[in-house]
KOLKOL-867066 format. One record per residue (C-alpha): residue in one letter; x negated, y, z. Coordinates in nm, 2 decimals. Example, Ala and Ser with C-alpha at 12.3 -4.5 7.8 and 13.67 -1.06 7.14 Angstrom:
+------+--------+--------+--------+
: code :   east :  north :     up :
+------+--------+--------+--------+
:    A :  -1.23 :  -0.45 :   0.78 :
:    S :  -1.37 :  -0.11 :   0.71 :
+------+--------+--------+--------+
This chain:
+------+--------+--------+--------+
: code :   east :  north :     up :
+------+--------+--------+--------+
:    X :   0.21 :   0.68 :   2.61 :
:    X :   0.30 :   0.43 :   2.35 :
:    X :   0.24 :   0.52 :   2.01 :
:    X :   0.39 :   0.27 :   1.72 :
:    X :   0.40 :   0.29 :   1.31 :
:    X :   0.68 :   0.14 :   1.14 :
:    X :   0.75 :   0.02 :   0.78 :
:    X :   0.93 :  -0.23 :   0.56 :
:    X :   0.72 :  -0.51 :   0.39 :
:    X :   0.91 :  -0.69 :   0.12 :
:    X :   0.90 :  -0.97 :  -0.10 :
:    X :   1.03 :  -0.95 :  -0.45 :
:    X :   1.12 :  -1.29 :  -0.57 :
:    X :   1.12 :  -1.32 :  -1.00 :
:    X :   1.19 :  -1.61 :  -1.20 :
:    X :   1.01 :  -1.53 :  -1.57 :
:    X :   1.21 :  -1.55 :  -1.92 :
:    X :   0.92 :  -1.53 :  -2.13 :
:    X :   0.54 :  -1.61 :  -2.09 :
:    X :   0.41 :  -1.35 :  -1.82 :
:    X :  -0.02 :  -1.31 :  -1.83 :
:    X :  -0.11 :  -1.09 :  -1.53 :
:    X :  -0.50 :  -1.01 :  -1.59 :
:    X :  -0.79 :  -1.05 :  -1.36 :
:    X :  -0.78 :  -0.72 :  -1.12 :
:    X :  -0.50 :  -0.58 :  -1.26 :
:    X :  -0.19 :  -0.74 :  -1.17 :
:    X :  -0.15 :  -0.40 :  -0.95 :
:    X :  -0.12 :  -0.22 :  -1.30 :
:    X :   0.11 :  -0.46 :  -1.40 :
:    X :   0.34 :  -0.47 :  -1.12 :
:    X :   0.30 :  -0.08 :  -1.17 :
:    X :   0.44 :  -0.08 :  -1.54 :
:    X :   0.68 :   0.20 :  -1.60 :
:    X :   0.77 :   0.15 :  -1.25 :
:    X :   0.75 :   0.55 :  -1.17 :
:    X :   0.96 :   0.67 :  -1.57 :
:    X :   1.19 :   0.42 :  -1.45 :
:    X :   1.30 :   0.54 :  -1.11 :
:    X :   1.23 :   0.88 :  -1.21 :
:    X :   1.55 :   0.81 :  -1.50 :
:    X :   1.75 :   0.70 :  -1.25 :
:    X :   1.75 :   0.95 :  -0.97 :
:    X :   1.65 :   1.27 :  -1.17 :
:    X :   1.89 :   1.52 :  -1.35 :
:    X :   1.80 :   1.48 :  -1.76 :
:    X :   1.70 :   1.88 :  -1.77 :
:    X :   1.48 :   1.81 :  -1.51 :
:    X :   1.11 :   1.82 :  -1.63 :
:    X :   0.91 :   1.89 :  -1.34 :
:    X :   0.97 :   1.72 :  -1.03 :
:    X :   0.71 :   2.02 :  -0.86 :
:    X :   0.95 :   2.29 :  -0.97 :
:    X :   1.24 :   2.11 :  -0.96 :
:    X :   1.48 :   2.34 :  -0.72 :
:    X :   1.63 :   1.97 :  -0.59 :
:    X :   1.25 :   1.79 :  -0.48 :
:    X :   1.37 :   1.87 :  -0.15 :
:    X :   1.63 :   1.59 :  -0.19 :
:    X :   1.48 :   1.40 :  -0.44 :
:    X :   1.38 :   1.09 :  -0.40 :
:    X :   1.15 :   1.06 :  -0.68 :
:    X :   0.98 :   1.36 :  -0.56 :
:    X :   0.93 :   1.22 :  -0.21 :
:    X :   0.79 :   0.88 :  -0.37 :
:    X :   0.58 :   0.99 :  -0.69 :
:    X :   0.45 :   1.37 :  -0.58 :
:    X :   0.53 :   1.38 :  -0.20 :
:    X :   0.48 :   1.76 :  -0.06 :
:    X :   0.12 :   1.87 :   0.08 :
:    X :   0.06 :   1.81 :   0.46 :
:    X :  -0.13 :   2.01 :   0.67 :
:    X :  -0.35 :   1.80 :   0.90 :
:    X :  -0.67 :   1.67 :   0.97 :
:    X :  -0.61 :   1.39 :   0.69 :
:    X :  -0.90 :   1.55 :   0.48 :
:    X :  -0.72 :   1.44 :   0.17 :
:    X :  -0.72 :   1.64 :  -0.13 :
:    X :  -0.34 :   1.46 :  -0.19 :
:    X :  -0.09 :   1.32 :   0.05 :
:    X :  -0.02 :   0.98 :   0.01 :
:    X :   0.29 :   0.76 :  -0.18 :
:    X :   0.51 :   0.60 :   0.08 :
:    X :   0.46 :   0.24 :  -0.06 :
:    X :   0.19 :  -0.01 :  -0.18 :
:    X :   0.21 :  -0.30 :  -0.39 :
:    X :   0.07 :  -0.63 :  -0.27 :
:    X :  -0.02 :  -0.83 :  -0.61 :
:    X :  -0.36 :  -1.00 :  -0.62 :
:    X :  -0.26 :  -1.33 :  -0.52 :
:    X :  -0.15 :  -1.32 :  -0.92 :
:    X :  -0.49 :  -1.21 :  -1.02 :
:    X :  -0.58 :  -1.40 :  -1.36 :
:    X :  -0.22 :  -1.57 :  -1.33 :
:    X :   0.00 :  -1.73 :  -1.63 :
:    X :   0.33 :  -1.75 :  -1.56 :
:    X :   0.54 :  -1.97 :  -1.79 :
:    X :   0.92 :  -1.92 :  -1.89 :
:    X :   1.16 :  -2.06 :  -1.58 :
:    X :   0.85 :  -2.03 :  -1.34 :
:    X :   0.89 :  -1.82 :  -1.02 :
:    X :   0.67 :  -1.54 :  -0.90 :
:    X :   0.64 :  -1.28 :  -0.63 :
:    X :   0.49 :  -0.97 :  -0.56 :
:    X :   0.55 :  -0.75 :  -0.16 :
:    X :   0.57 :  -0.42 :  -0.16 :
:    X :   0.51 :  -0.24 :   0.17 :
:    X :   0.76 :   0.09 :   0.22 :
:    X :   0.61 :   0.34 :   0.46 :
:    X :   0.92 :   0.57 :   0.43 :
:    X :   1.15 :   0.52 :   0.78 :
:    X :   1.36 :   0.86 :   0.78 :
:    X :   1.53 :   0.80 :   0.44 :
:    X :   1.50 :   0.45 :   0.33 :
:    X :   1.43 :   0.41 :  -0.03 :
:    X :   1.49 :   0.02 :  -0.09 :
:    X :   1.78 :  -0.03 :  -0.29 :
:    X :   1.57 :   0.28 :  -0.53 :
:    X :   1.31 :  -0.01 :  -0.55 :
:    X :   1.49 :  -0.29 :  -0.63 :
:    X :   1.68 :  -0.10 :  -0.91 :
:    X :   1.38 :   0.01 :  -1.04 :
:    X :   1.20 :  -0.34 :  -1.01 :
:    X :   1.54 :  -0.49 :  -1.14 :
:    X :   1.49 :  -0.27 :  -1.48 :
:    X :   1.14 :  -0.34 :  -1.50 :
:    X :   1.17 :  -0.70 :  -1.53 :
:    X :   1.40 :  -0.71 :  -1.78 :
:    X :   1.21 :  -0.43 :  -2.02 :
:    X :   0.94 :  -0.67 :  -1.96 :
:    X :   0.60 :  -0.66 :  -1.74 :
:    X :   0.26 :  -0.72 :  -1.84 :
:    X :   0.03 :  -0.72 :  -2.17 :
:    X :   0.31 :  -0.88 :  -2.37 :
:    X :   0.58 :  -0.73 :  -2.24 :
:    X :   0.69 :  -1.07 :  -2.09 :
:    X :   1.08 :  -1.06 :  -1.96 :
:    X :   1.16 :  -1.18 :  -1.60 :
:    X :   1.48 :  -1.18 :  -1.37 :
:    X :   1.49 :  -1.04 :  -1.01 :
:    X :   1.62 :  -1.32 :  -0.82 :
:    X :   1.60 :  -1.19 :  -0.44 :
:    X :   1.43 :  -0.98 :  -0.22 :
:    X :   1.34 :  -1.09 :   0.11 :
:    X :   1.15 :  -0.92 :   0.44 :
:    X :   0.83 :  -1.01 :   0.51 :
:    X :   0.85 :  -0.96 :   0.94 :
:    X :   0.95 :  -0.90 :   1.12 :
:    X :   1.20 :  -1.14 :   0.99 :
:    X :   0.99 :  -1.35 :   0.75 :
:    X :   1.21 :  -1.46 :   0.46 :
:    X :   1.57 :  -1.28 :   0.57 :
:    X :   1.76 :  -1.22 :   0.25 :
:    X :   1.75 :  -0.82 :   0.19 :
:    X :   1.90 :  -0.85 :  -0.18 :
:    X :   2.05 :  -1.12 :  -0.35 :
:    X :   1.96 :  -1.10 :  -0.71 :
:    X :   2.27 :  -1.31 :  -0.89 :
:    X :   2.53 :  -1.17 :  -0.69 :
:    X :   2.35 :  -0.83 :  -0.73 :
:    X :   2.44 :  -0.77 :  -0.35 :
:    X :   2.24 :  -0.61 :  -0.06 :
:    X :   2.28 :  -0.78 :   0.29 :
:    X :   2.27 :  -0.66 :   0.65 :
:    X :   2.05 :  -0.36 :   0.70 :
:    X :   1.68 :  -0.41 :   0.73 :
:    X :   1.52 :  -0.40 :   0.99 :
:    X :   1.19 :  -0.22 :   1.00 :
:    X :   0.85 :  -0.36 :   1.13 :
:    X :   0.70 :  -0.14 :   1.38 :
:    X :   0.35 :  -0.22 :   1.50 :
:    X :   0.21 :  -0.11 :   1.83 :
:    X :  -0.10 :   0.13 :   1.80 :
:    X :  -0.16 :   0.10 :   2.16 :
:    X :  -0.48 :  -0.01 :   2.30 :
:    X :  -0.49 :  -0.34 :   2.41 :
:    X :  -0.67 :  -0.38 :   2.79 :
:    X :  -0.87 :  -0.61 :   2.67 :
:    X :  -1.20 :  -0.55 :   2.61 :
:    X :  -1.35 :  -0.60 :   2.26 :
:    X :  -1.71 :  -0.61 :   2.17 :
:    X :  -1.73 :  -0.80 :   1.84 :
:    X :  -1.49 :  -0.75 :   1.51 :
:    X :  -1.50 :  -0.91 :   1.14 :
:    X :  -1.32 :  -0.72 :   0.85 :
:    X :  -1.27 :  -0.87 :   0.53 :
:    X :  -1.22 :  -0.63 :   0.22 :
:    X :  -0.92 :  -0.87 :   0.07 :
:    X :  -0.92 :  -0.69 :  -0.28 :
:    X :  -1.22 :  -0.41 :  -0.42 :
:    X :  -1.23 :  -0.09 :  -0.17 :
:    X :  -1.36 :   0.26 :  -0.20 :
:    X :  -1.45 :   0.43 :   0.11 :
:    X :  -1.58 :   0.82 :   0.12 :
:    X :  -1.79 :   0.93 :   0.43 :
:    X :  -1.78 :   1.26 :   0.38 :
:    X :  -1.77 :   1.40 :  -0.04 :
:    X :  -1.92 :   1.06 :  -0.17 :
:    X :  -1.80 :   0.69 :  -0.20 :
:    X :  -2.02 :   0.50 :   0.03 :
:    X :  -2.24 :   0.17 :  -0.09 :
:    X :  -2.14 :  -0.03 :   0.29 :
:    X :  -1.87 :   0.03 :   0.53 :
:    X :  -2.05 :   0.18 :   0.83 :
:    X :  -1.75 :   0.20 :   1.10 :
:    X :  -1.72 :   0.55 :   1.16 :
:    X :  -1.64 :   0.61 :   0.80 :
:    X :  -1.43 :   0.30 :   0.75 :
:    X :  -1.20 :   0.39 :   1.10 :
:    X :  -1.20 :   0.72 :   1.01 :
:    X :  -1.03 :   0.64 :   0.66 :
:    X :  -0.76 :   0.40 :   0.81 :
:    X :  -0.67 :   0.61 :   1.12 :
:    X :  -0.65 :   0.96 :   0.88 :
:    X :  -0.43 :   0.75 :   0.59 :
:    X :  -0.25 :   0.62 :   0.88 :
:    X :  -0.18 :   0.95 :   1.05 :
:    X :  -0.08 :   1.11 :   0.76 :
:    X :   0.20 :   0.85 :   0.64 :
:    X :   0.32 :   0.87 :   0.98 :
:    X :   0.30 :   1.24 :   0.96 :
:    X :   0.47 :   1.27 :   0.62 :
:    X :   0.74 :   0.95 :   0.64 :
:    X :   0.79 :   0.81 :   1.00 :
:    X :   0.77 :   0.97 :   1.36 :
:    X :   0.48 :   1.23 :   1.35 :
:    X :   0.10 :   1.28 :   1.28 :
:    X :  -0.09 :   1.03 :   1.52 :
:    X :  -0.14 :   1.20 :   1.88 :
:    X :  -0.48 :   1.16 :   1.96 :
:    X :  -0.80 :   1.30 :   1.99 :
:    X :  -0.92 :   1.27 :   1.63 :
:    X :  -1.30 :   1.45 :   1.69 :
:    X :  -1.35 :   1.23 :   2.07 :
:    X :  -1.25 :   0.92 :   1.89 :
:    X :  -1.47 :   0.97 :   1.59 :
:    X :  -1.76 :   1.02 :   1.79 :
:    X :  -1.71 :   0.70 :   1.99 :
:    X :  -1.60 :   0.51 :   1.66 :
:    X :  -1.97 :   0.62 :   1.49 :
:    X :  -2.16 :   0.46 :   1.81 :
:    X :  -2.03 :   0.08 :   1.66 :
:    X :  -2.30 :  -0.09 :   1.50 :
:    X :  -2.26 :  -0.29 :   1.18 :
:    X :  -2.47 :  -0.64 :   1.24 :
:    X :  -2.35 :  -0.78 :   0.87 :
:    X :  -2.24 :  -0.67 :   0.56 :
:    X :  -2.19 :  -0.90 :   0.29 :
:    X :  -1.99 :  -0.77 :  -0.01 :
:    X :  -2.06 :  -0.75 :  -0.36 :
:    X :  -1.95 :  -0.51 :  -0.59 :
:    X :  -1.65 :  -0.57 :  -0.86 :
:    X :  -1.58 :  -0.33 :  -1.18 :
:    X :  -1.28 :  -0.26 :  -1.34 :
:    X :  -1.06 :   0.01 :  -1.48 :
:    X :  -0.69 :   0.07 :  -1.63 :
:    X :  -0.55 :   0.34 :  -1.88 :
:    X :  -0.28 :   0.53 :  -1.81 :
:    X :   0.01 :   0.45 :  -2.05 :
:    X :   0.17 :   0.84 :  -2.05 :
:    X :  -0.15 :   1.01 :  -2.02 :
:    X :  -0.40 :   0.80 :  -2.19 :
:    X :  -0.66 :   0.84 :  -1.90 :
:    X :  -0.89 :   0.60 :  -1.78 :
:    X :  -0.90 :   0.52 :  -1.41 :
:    X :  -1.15 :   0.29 :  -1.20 :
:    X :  -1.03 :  -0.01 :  -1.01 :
:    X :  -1.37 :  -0.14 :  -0.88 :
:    X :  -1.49 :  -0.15 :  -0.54 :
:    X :  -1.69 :  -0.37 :  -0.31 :
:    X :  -1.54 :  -0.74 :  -0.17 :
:    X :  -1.63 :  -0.95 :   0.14 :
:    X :  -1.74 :  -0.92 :   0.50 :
:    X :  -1.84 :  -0.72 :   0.76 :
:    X :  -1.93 :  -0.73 :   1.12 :
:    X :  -1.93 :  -0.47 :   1.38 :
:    X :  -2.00 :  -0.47 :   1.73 :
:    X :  -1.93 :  -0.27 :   2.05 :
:    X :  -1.69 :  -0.10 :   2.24 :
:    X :  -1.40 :  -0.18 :   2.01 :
:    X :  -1.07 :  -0.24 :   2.21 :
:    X :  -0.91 :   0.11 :   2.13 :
:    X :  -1.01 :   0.03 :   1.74 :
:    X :  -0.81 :  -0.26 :   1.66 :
:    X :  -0.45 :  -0.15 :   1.70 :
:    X :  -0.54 :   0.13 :   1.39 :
:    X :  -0.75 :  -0.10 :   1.20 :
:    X :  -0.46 :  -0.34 :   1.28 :
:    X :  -0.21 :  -0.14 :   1.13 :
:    X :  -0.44 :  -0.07 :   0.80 :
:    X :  -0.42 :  -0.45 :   0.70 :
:    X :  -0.02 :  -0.32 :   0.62 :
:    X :  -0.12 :   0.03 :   0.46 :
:    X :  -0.47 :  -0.05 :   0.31 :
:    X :  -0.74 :   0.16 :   0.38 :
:    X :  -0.96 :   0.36 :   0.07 :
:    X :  -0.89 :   0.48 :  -0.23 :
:    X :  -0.60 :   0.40 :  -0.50 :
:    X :  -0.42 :   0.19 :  -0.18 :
:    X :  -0.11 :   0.22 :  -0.38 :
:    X :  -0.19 :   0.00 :  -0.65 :
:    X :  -0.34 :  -0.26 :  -0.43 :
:    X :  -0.70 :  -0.19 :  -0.35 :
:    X :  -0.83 :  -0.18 :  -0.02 :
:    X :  -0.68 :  -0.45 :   0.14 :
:    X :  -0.86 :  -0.56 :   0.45 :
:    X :  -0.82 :  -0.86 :   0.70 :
:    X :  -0.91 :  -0.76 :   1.08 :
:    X :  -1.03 :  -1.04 :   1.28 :
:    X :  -1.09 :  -1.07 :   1.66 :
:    X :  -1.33 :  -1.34 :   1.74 :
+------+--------+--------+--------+
């Protein structure tokens, strides 16, 4: 039976009016912003003050995006996750000077109601209240797919005009016949894995497959075509019989504060390689797919992005 996960990666295109400073680890946060009052102003009713007990978060699209229903599953996640991630660090530590261009992707897990043109009004707005430390002012010039079309025009910023429909990526979670017996991951940005209550120091694979195939299954669950059908205990079992042979990470700190709340959050994690070996064939295709989703804690803000590579 083939199985298959689809989303839309896009590329937000921004030309800067003032001096934009995106600081080390953080240029999540500041693609973040007032992302979520701003789309929550323009799709929710003014008496509204509670998208939970809001008698329209059926049919609310702020409500599906920001505070998404509960789902029943074998996820093991005390909350179901946001529909999208942002994919920033590439501006990690960045200066951006008036007339430059920039770009961030943000990858929309959400195939039964597509929420795009909600994101590019909401990213539209953002950029011209400003982004950032400073409050720097940008433009949204375009937005553009990622694949499976790379670079097809999905909005064109000037002429404030969506094109054709978008098409979606959908990635193949089937096994591959081929066997594999060795597999490198690379933690692209810092990543939090649990293995049971507690964060774990190394990425041992039954915890770190465990963690992609659950977030997976439970996007797909909540957004696309289904939880994933498989055998979730069987392939756990066979997943915790992979050895690590290298681990080389080191660990990063850092932490935001929440604007409307005034909390502080951690944005740390652990960076680098690991190496895995065994009988790894029916692995990839989910680990695969987490290289789009992320795979950890905080995904949505950009941690626990992860390179999977076959040697």
């Amino acid at each position: 039976m083939s199985v298959s996960f689809s989303l839309y990666p896009l590329r937000f295109h921004f030309r800067a009016v003032d001096s934009l400073f995106f600081p080390e680890g953080k240029s999540g946060n500041v693609v973040r912003g007032a992302f979520g009052e701003i789309f929550r102003h323009l799709v929710c009713l003014p008496e509204c003050r509670d998208a939970r007990t809001c008698e329209r978060r059926q049919s609310c699209p702020y409500a599906r995006v920001f505070e998404p229903s509960l789902l029943a599953g074998p996820s093991g996640m005390a909350d179901p996750p946001r529909p999208f991630v942002f994919r920033a660090a590439h501006l990690d530590g960045r200066r951006v000077a008036p007339g430059e261009d920039f770009f961030f992707d943000v990858n929309l897990f959400d195939t039964q109601e597509p929420l795009i043109a909600y994101f590019v009004a909401s990213f539209a707005q953002l950029a011209r209240e400003g982004m950032g430390p400073h409050r720097g002012r940008a433009v949204l010039e375009k937005v553009t797919s990622v694949a499976p079309h790379a670079g097809k025009l999905v909005f064109d910023g000037p002429a404030r005009r969506f094109h054709e429909p978008v098409e979606p990526l959908a990635l193949d979670l089937t096994p591959d016949a081929v066997r594999v017996g060795r597999l490198r991951i690379e933690f692209v940005t810092p990543t939090e894995i649990k293995g049971g209550d507690q964060v774990v120091a190394k990425p041992e694979f039954g915890a770190l497959f465990a963690r992609a195939r659950d977030r997976l299954s439970a996007l797909r669950g909540l957004y696309g075509e289904g939880s994933l059908p498989i055998d979730f205990r069987a392939m756990g079992e066979r997943a915790a019989a992979v050895r690590m042979t290298r681990c080389d990470l080191r660990h990063v700190q850092g932490e935001r504060r929440s604007g409307r709340t005034g909390q502080v959050h951690p944005l740390g994690g652990f960076i680098g390689v690991a190496e895995y070996e065994g009988d790894l064939g029916e692995f990839v295709p989910i680990l695969s797919a987490a290289e789009w989703t992320g795979v950890g804690r905080q995904t949505v803000w950009g941690k626990g992005a992860i390179r999977v590579v076959v040697p």
